[in-house]
C-alpha positions in Angstrom: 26.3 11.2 41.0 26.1 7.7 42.8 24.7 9.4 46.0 21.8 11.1 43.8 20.6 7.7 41.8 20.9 6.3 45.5 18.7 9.3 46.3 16.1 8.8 43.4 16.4 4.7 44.1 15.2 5.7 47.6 12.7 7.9 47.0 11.0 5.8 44.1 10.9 2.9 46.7 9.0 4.8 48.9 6.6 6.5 46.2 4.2 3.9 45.7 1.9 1.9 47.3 3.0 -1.4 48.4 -0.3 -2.9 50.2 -1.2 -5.9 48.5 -4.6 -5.6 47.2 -6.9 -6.8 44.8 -9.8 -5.0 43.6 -11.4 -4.4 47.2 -9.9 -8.1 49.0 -6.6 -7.5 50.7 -4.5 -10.5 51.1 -4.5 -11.5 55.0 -5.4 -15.1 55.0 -5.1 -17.9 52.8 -8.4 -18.4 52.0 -9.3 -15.1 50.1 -5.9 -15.7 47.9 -6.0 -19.0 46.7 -3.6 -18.9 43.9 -1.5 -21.4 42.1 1.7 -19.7 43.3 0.3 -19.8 46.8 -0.6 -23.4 46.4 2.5 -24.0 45.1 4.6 -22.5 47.8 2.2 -24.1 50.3 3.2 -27.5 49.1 7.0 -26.7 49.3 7.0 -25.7 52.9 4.7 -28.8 53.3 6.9 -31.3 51.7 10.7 -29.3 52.8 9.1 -29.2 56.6 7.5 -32.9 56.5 10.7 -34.0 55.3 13.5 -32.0 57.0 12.2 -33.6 60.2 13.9 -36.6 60.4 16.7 -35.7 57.8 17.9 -32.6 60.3 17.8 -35.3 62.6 20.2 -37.1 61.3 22.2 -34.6 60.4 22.6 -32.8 63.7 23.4 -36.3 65.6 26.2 -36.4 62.8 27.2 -32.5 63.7 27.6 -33.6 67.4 29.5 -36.5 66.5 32.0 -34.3 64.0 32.2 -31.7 67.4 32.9 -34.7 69.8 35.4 -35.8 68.0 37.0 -32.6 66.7 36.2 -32.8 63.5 34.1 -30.0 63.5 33.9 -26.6 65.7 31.6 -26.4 68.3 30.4 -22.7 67.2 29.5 -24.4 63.8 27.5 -26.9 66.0 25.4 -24.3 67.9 24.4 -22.5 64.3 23.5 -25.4 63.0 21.0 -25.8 66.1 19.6 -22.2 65.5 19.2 -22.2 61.9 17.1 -25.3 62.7 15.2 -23.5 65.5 14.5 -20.9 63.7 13.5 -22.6 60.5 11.2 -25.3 61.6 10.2 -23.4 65.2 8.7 -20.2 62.9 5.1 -21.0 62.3 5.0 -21.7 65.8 6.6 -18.3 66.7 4.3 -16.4 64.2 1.0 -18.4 65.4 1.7 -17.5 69.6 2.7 -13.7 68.6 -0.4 -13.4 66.2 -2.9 -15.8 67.4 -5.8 -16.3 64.5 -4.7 -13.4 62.4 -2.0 -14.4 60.1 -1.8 -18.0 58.6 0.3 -18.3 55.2 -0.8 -22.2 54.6 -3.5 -23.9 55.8 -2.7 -26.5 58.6 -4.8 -29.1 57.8 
């Protein structure tokens, strides 16, 4: 029985159209889709990535100092470095495999 609701739960996912549309715009740029949840989330990743700046800053110079002195394992160390990579290095990532086609939040 649990294999068969997985079976229907997979199917059903798969039945209908995900492509968000609306009317005859579909949502590629920020410009056609300006929302209040969009704005919203816009300012978020504005404010989180303004601010995270210097406060990861700070808090990887206190990583390296836990590591130097043992306090804290180096593996832990090297995470912390890619989470950060990968969370404030994305945009960047997204703009220079997809040059001009996809921006989420406008840059200026």
């Amino acid at each position: 029985m649990k294999k068969f609701l997985l079976l229907v739960a997979l199917i059903f996912s798969f039945a209908f159209d995900a492509s968000a549309t609306n009317g005859n715009r579909t949502f590629t740029s920020y410009t056609s889709t300006v929302d209040p949840t969009s704005t919203v989330i816009c300012n978020i990743i504005k404010y989180t990535q303004g601010l995270g700046g210097p406060m990861i800053t700070i808090v990887i110079i206190g990583a390296a100092l836990l590591a130097i002195f043992g306090r804290m394992p180096w593996p832990a160390l090297f995470a912390l470095g890619a989470f950060t990579a990968v969370f404030f290095g994305a945009p960047a990532v997204v703009k220079a495999i997809a040059p001009g086609k996809v921006e989420a939040c406008p840059t200026s």
